[in-house]
Kinemage of the C-alpha trace (Angstrom):
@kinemage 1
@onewidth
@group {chain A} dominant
@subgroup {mainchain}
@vectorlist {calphas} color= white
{ca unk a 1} P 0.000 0.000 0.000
{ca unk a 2} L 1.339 3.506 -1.212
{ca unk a 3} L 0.280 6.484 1.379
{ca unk a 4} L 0.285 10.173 1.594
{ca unk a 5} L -0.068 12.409 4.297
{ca unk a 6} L -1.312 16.393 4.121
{ca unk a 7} L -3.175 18.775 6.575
{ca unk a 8} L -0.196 20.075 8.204
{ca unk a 9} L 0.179 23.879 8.776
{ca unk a 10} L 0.600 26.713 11.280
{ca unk a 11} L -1.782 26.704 14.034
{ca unk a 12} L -1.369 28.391 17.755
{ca unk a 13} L -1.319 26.689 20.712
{ca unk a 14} L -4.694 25.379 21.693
{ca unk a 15} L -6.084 25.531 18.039
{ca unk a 16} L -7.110 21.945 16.161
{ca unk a 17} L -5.422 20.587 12.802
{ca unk a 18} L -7.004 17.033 10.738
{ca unk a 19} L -4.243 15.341 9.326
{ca unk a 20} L -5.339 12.849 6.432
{ca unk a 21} L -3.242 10.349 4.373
{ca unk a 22} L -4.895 8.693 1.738
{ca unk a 23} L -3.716 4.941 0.806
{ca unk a 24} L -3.650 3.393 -2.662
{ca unk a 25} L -4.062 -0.089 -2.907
{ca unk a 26} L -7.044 -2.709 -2.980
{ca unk a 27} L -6.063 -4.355 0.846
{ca unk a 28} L -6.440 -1.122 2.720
{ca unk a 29} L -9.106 -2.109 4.504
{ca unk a 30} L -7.200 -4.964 6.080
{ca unk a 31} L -4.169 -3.222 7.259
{ca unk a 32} L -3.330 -1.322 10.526
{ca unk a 33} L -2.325 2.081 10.448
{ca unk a 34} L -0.869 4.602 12.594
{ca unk a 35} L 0.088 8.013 13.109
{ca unk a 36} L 4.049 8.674 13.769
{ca unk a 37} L 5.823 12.036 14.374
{ca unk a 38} L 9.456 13.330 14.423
{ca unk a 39} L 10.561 16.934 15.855
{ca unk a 40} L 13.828 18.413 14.834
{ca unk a 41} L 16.679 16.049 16.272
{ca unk a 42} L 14.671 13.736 18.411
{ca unk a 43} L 13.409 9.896 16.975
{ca unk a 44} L 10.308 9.221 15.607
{ca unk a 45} L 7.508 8.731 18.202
{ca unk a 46} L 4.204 7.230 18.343
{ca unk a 47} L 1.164 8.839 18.212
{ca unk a 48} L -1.657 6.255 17.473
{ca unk a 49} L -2.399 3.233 15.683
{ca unk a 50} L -6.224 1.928 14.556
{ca unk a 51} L -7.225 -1.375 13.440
{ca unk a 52} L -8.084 -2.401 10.423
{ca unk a 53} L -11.677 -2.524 11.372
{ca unk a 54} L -11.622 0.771 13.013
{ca unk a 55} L -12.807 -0.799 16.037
{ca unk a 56} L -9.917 -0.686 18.396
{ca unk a 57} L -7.559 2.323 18.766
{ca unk a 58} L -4.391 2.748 20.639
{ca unk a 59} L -3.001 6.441 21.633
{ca unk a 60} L 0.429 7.820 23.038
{ca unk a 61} L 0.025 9.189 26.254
{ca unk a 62} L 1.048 12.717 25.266
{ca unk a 63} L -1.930 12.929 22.812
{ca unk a 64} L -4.776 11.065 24.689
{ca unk a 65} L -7.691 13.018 25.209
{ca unk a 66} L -6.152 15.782 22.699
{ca unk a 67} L -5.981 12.968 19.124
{ca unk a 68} L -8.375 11.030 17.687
{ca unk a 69} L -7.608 8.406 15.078
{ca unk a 70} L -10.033 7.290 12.580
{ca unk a 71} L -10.637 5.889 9.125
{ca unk a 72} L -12.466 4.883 6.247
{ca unk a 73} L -12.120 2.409 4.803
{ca unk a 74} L -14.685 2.800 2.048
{ca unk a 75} L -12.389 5.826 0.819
{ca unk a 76} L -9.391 4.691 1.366
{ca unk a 77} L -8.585 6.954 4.319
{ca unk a 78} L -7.495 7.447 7.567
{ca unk a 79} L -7.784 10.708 9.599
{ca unk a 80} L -6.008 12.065 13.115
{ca unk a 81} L -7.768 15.131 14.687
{ca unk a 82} L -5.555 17.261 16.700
{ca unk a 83} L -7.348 19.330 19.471
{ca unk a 84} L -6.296 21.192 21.927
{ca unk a 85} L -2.479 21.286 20.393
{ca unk a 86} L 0.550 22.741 22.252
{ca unk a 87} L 3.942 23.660 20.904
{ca unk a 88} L 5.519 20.185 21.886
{ca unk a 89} L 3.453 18.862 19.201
{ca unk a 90} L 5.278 20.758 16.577
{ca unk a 91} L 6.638 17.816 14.402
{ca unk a 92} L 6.854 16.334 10.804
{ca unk a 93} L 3.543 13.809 11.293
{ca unk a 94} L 3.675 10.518 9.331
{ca unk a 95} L 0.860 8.049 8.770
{ca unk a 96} L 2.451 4.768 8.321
{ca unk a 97} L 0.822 0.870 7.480
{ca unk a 98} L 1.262 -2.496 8.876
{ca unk a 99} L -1.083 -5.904 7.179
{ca unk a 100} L -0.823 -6.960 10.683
{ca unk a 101} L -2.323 -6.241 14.545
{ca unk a 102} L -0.920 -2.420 15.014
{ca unk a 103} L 2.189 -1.683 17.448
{ca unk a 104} L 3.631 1.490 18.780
{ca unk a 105} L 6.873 0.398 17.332
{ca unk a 106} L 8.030 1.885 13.847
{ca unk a 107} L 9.846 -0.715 13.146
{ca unk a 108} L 6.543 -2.087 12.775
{ca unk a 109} L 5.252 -0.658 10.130
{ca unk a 110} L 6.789 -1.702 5.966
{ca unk a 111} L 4.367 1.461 4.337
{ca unk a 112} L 5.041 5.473 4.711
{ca unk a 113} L 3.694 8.166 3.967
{ca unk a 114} L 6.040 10.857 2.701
{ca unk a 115} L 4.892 13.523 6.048
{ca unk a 116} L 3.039 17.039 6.705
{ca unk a 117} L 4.608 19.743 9.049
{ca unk a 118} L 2.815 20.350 11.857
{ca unk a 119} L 3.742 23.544 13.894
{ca unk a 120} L 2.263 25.141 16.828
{ca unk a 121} L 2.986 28.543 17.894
{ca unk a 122} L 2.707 29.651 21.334
């Protein structure tokens, strides 16, 4: 499966953002996916993983509460809303796939989208 990410942009702290990534490929709908970010000089982190139902979904503690994962599977899609953002969130987001059970592991995950900037201003 071939993804791509947009949505990103410039928000201030406390404002919302919907990241979407859009997946090509006929077995979408029976792959895991996940949202992954990266800030300048630190390692990718997790941010949240669905299954491939959409019936189970797994969040980083930093975002719970704030994120919500979902998807689509009828479109091909899978969505994170970002409420509530502060500046820590500033980071490239990635979604990324797995044709497995999800993980908060990158290493995880064999599909990746290319990634939107996220920034929040204080």
């Amino acid at each position: 499966v071939q993804l791509q990410a947009c949505g990103g942009g410039l928000v201030q702290a406390g404002g919302s953002l919907r990241l979407s990534c859009a997946a090509t490929g006929r077995t979408f709908s029976s792959y895991s996916m996940a949202w992954f970010r990266q800030a300048p000089g630190k390692e990718r982190e997790f941010v949240a993983a669905i299954s491939w139902s959409g019936g189970s979904t797994y969040y980083a503690d930093s975002v719970k509460g704030r994120f919500t994962i979902s998807r689509d599977n009828a479109l091909n899609m899978v969505y994170l809303q970002m409420d509530s953002l502060k500046p820590e969130d500033t980071a490239v987001y990635y979604c990324a796939a797995t044709p497995g059970d999800y993980s908060d592991s990158y290493y995880w995950y064999d599909s990746w989208g290319q990634g939107t900037q996220v920034t929040v201003s204080s």
